[in-house]
C-alpha positions as CSV (number, residue, x, y, z in Angstrom):
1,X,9.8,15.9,-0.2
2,X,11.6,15.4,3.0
3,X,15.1,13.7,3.8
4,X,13.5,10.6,4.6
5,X,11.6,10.7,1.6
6,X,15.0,10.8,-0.4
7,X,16.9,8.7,1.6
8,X,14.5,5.7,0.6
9,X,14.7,7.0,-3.1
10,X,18.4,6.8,-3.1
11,X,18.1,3.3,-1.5
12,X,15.8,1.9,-3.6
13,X,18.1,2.4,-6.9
14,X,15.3,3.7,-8.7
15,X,16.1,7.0,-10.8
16,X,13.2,8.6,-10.5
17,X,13.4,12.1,-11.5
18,X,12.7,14.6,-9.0
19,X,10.4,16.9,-11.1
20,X,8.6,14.0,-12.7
21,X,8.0,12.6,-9.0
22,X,6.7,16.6,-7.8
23,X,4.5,16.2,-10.8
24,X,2.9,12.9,-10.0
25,X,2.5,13.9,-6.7
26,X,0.2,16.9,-7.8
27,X,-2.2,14.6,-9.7
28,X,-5.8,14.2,-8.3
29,X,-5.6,11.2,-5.9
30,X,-9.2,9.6,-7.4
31,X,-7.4,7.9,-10.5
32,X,-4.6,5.4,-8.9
33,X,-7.1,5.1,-5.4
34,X,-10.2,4.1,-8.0
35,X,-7.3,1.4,-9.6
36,X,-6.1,0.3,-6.5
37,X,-9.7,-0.4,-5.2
38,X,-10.3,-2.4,-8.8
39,X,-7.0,-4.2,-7.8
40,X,-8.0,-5.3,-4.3
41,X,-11.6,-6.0,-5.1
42,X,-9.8,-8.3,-7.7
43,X,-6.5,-9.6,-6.4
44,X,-7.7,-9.6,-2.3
45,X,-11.5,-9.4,-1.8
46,X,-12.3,-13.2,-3.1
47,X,-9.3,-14.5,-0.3
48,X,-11.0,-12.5,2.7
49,X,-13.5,-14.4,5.0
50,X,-16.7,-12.4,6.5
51,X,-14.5,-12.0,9.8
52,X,-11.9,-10.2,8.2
53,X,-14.1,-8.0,6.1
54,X,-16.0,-6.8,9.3
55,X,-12.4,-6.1,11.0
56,X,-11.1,-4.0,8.1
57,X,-14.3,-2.3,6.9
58,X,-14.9,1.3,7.4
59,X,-11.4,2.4,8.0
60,X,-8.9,5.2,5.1
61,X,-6.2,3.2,4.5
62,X,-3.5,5.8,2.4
63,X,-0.7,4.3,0.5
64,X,2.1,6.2,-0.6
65,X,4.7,5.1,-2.9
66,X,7.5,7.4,-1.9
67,X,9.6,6.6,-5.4
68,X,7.2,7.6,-8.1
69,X,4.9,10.3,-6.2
70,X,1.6,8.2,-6.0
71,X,-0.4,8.4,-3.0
72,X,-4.1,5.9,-3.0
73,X,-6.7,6.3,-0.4
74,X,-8.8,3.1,-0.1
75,X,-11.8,2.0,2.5
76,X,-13.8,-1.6,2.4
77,X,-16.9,-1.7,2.9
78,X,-20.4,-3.5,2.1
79,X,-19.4,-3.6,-1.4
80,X,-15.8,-4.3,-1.7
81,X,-13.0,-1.8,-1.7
82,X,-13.9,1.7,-2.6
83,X,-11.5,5.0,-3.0
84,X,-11.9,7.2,-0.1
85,X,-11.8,10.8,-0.8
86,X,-8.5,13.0,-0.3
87,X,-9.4,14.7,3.2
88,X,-10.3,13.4,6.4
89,X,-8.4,11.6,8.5
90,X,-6.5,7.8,7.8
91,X,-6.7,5.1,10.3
92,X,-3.4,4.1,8.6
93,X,-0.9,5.3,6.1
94,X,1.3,3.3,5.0
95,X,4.8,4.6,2.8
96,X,7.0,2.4,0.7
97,X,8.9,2.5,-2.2
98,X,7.7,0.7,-5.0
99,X,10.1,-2.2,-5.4
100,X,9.3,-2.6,-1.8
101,X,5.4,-3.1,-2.3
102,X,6.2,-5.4,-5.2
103,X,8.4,-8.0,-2.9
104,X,5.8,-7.9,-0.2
105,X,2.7,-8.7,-3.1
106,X,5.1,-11.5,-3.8
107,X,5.2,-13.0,-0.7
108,X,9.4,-12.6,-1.5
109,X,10.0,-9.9,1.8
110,X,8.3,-9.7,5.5
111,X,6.4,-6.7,6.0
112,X,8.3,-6.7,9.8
113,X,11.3,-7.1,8.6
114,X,11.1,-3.9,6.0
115,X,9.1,-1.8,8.9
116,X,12.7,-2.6,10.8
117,X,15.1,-1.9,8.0
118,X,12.6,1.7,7.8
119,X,11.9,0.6,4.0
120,X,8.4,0.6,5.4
121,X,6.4,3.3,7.6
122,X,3.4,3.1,8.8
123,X,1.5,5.7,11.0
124,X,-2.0,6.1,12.7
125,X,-3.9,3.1,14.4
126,X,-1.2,0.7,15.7
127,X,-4.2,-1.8,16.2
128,X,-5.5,-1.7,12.8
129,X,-2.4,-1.9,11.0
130,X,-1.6,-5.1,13.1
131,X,-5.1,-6.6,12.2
132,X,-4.4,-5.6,8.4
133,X,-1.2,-6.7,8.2
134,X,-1.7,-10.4,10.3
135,X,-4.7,-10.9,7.7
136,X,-2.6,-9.9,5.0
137,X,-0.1,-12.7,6.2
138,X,-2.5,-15.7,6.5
139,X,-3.6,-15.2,3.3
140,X,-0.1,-15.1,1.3
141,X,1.5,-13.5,-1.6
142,X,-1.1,-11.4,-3.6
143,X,1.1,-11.6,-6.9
144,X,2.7,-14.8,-8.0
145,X,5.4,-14.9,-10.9
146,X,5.0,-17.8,-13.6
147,X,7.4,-20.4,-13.0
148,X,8.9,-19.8,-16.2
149,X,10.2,-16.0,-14.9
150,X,11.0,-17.2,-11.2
């Protein structure tokens, strides 16, 4: 884990412990990639028009969140989202910690703002990230809380 890597753990007020984190992190990649593509087929698929499918398919998008250890590798395609296997390169990787992820889902933070504040990195294809996240913007929050919790 590197200081940045910390730094963001620290921040997000999360006590995560260290050696449960290390442990997470060596888990096979396939389980949460295989539940995040379930998610997205679910949650973001139905809200994507033909246009935007043919701009994001075909590309390893990696998501890391920094907090608990879990890193996903996804890809859209033909089919819907798929996990992508754990080698090869990423068009984009993108590193949060988890409360972070959860405010964007709600539509409660900007995704510019966080990349700012460094809560969020992303690295690789400066193009596709911009596509993927301006798509991500027109369509709104992903996750909405019942009025009854808001």
């Amino acid at each position: 884990m590197n200081a940045h890597t910390t730094a963001l753990s620290r921040a997000a007020g999360l006590p995560v412990p260290t050696p449960l984190r290390r442990l997470v992190a060596r888990l096979p990649i396939a389980p949460p990639s295989i539940a995040l593509a379930l998610a997205l087929d679910r949650l973001l698929l139905p809200r994507l028009s033909s246009d935007d499918v043919a701009q994001l398919s075909g590309r390893v998008v990696e998501i890391e969140v920094l907090d608990l250890g879990i890193r996903c590798r996804v890809s859209l395609g033909a089919r819907g989202f798929r996990a992508a296997p754990d080698r090869g390169p990423v068009a984009l990787r993108v590193a949060a910690q988890a409360p972070s992820y959860l405010r964007l889902l709600r539509g409660e933070e900007d995704a510019d703002r966080l990349f700012f504040e460094r809560a969020l990195v992303m690295e690789g294809d400066t193009e596709y990230g911009l596509v993927l996240k301006n798509t991500l913007d027109a369509i709104g929050p992903l996750l909405t809380l019942p009025a009854a919790l808001r």
